[in-house]
C-alpha positions in Angstrom: -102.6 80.9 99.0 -106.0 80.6 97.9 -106.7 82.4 94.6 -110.5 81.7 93.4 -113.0 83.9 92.5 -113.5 85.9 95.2 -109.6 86.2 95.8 -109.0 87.4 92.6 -111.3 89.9 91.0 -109.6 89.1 87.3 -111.6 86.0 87.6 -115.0 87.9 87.4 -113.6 89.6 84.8 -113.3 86.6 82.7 -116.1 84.7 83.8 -117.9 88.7 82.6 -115.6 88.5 79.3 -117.1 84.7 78.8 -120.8 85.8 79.4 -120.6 89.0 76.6 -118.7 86.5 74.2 -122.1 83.8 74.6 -124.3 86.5 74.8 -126.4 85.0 71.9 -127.0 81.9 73.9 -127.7 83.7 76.9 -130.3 85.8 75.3 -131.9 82.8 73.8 -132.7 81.1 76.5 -135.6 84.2 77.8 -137.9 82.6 74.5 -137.6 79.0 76.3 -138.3 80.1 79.6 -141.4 82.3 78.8 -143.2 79.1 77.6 -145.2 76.6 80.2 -143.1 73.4 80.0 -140.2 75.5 80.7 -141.1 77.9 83.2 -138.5 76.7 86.2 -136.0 77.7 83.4 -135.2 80.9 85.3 -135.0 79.0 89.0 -133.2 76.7 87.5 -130.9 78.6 86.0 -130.6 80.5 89.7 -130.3 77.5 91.7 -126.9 76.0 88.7 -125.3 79.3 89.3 -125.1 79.2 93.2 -123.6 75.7 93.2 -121.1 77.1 90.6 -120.6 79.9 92.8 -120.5 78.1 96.4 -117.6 75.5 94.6 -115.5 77.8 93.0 -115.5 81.1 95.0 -112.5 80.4 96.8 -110.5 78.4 94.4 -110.6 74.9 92.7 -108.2 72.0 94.0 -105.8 72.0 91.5 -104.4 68.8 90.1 -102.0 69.7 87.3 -101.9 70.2 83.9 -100.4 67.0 83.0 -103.5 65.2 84.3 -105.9 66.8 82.9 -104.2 68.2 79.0 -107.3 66.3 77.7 -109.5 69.0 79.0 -108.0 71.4 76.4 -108.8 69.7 73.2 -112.8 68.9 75.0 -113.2 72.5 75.5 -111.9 73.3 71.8 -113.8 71.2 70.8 -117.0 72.2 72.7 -116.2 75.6 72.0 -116.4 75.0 67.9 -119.6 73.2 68.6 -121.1 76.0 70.3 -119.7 78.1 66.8 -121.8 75.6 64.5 -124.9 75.5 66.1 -124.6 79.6 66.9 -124.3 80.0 63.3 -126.8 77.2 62.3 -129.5 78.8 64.9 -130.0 75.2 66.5 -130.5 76.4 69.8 -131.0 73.5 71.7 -127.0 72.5 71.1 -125.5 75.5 71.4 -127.5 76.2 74.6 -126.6 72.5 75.8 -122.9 72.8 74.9 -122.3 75.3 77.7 -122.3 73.6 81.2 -120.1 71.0 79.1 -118.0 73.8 78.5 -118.0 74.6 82.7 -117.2 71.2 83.4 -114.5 70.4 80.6 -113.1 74.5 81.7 -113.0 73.3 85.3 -111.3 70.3 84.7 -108.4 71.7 83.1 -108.3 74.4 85.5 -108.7 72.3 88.5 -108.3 68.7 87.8 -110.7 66.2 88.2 -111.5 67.2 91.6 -112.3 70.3 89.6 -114.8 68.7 87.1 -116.6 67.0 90.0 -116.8 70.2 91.5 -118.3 72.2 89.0 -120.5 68.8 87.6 -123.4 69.8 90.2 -123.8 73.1 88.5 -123.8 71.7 85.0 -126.2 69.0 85.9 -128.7 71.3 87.5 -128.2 73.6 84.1 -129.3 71.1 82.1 -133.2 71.3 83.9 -133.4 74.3 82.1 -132.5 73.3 78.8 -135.4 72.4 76.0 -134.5 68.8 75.3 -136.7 67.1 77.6 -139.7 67.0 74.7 -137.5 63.8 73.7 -139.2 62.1 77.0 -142.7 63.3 75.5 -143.6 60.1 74.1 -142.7 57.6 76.5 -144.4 59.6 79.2 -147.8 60.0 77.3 -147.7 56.3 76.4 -146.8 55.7 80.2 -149.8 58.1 81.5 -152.3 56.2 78.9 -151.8 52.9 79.7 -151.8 53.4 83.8 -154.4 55.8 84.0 -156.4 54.1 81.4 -156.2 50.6 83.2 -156.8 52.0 86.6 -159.7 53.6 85.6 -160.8 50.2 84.1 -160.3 48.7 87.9 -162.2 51.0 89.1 -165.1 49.7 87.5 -165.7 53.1 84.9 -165.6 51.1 81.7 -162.3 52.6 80.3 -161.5 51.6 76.3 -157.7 53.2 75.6 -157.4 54.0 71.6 -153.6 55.4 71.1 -153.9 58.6 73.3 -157.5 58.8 74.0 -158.9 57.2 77.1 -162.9 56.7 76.3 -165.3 56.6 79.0 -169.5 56.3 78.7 -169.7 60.0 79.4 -166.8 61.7 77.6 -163.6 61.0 75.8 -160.2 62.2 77.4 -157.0 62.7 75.5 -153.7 62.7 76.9 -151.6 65.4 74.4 -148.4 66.1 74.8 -149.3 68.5 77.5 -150.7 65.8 79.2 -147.5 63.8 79.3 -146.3 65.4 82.7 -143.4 66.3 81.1 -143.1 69.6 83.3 -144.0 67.4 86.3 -140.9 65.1 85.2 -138.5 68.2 85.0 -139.6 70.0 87.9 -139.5 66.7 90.2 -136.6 65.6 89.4 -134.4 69.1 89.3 -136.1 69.3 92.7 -134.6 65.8 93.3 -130.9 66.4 92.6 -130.9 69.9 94.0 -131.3 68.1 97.5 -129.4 65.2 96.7 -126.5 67.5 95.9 -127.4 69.3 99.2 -128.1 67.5 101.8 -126.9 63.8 100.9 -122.8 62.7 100.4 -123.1 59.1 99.1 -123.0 59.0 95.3 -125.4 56.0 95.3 -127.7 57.9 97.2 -127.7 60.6 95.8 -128.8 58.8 92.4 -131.8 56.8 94.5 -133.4 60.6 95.9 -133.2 61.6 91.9 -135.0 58.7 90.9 -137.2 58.9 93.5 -138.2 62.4 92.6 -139.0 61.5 89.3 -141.2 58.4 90.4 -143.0 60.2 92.4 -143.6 63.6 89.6 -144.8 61.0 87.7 -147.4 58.8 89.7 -148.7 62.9 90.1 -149.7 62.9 87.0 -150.6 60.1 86.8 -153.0 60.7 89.6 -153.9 63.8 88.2 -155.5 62.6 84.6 -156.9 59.6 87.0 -158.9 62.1 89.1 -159.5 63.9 86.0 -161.3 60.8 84.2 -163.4 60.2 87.3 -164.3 63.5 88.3 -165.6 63.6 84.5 -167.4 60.7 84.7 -169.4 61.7 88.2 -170.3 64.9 86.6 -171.1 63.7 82.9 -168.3 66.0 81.8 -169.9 68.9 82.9 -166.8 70.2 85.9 -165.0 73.4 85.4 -162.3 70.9 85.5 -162.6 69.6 81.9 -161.5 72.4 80.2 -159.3 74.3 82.8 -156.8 71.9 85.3 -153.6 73.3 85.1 -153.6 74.6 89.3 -155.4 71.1 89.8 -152.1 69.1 88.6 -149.9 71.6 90.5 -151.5 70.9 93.8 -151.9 67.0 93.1 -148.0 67.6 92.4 -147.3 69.5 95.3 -148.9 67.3 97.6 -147.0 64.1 95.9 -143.6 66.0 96.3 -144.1 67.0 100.1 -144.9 63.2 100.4 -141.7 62.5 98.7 -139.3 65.2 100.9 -140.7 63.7 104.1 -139.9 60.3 103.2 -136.5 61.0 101.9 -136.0 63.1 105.3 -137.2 60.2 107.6 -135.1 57.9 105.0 -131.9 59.8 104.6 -131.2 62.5 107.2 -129.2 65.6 106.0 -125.6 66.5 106.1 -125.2 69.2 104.3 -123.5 71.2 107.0 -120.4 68.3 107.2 -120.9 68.2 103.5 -120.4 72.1 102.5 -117.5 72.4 105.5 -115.6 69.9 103.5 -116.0 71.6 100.3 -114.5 74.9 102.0 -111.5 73.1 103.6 -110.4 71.3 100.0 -110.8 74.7 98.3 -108.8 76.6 100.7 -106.0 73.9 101.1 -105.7 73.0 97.4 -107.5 76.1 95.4 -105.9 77.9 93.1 -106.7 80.2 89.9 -103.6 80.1 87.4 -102.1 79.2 84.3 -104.6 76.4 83.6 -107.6 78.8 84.5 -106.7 81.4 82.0 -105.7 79.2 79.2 -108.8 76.9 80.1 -110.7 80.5 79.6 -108.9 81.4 76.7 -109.8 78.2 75.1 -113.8 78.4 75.6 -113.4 82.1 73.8 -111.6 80.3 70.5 -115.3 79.5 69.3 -117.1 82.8 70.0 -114.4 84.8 68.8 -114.5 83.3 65.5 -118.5 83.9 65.8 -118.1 87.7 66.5 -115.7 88.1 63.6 -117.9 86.3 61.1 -121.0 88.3 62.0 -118.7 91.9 62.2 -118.1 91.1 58.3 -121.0 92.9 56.0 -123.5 90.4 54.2 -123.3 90.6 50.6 -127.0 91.3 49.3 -127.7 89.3 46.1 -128.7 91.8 43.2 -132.3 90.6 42.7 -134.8 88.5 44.5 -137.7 86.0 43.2 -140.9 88.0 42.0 -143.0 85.0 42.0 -143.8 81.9 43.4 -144.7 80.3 40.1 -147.7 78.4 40.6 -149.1 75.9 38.4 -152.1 74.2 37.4 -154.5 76.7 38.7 -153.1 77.8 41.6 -154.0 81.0 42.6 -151.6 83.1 44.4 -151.9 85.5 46.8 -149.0 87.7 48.7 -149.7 88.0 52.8 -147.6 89.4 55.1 -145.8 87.2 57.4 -148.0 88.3 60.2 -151.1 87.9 58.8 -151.1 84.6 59.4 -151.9 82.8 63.0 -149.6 80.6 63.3 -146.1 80.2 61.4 -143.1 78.5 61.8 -140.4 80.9 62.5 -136.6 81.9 60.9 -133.9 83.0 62.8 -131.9 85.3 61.7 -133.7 85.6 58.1 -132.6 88.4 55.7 -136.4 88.4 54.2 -139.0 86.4 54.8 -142.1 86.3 51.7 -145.2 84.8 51.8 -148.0 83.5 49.9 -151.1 81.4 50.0 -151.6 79.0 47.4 -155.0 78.2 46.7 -157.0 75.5 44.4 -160.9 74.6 45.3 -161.0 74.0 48.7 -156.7 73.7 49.3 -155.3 75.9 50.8 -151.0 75.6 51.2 -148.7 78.5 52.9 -145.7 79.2 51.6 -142.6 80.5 53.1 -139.6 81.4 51.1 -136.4 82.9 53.7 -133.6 84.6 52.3 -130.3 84.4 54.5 -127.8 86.7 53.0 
């Protein structure tokens, strides 16, 4: 008999239980998907829980515990890493530590048939995570050095100086913003959702993601290209030059429609064949048991600890530092924390002073943050 998660309403109960005990994580991740680069964050986020949901609804194919006892001590072991970097307030781990956690929890519970089952969901998770700025500079060096050197061969007189390509009329940089970094993400989450749709071969699967990403970048790439010229007919003078953002989203739509007929024409689908035989192992070999509830019992080790650390009352030390003590002929004044435009912020601060140090024309900010 089948027992998965619509079989058994206990599992939602858990999988609810799971959700309140990583509720910092899951609040955290609203401030990340508010900003541009990570926008999708939310679709993203929509599309990883379906796949979890259309694989383990009716059950994962169990395989035994003695197969997969390794799973246990990986999702203690995830499940103290998610403790650390809860307490530490470094987000990006404990946010990326969580579709391990659904693999590791699936493999125990269902074997590796289980893992693979639940790895679509945690791959497509992973879109929406904020580590991706790691791929910043290799993608703005990438951007410089085509678009520059196109530009060139097209006869415009290009010079490239670390990010800046120059031009006679004008002088483009490529920031960080300019790295089609968002293009990156977005083109290749689009990618592997239909890879992990609509194509069954492993190998495949991995060409349509690379594709993907090819082809979000050569959209950016196309994008600062068009950019450059577009400057250099109009002596810099095109609305263009100071406001492009829904110019690169149609370049990239128009790339990525390219890029689904191709892999259409290329591939075919088979996602029908593909999702039957995902219902017909879950029904013959599904099962939510023993290994599901320990498995579950083991991700809650960590934030159990969590919630009884932060239930115990901070100890506020008897005084705090008056002054900042500056020297030399500094002169300090207090400000509030808001009075300043931009500031880097402290999670989870107890108190947070400020002052501005000044000396002729210096000017230094200082923070001082008090965590109780």
């Amino acid at each position: 008999m089948t027992t998965g998660f619509r079989a058994v309403p206990e599992g939602w109960l858990w999988l609810g239980l799971v959700c309140l005990a990583v509720w910092p994580t899951l609040a955290s991740f609203h401030g990340v998907w508010t900003s541009y680069t990570y926008s999708h964050g939310y679709l993203a986020a929509a599309v990883a829980v379906w796949f979890g949901w259309r694989h383990l609804r009716d059950g994962l194919p169990g395989e035994g515990v003695d197969e997969v006892s390794w799973a246990g001590f990986v999702i203690v072991g995830l499940s103290l890493v998610w403790l650390v970097a809860t307490v530490l307030h470094l987000r990006v781990v404990h946010q990326g530590v969580l579709p391990l956690m659904l693999v590791a929890w699936a493999g125990m519970a269902g074997g590796i048939k289980g893992a693979r089952a639940a790895a679509p969901a945690a791959w497509l998770a992973l879109f929406a995570i904020p580590f991706w700025e790691a791929f910043v500079p290799p993608l703005q060096a990438l951007t410089v050095m085509v678009s520059g050197t196109v530009v060139d061969l097209m006869g415009i007189g290009a010079e490239i100086s670390e990010n800046v390509i120059a031009i006679p009329s004008g002088r483009f940089e490529v920031a960080g913003s300019c790295s089609g970094l968002n293009y990156f993400i977005v083109g290749s989450f689009l990618g592997s959702t239909y890879a992990y749709l609509f194509v069954d071969r492993a190998r495949t699967r991995l060409q349509v993601i690379a594709l993907a990403a090819i082809t979000a970048m050569l959209a950016n790439w196309v994008r600062v290209v068009g950019l450059v010229v577009i400057g250099h007919v109009t002596e810099m003078q095109h609305s263009l030059m100071t406001s492009h953002h829904a110019y690169g989203w149609v370049v990239f739509a128009l790339f990525m429609g390219a890029w689904l007929w191709g892999v259409e024409r290329r591939s075919g689908r088979n996602v029908r064949a593909s999702a039957q035989s995902v219902r017909e192992t879950s029904h013959a070999q599904g099962g939510w048991g023993r290994q599901s509830y320990l498995a579950t019992g083991l991700v809650l080790i960590g934030p159990a600890i969590y919630w009884l650390v932060t239930a115990i009352p901070a100890q506020p030390i008897d005084t705090y530092a008056s002054e900042f003590s500056p020297r030399d002929g500094w002169l300090e004044e207090r400000v509030g924390a808001e009075t300043v435009e931009w500031g880097p912020e402290y999670p989870g601060a107890d108190l947070h002073e400020r002052a501005v140090l000044s000396r002729d024309s210096v000017t230094i900010f200082v923070d001082r943050v008090t965590f109780l």
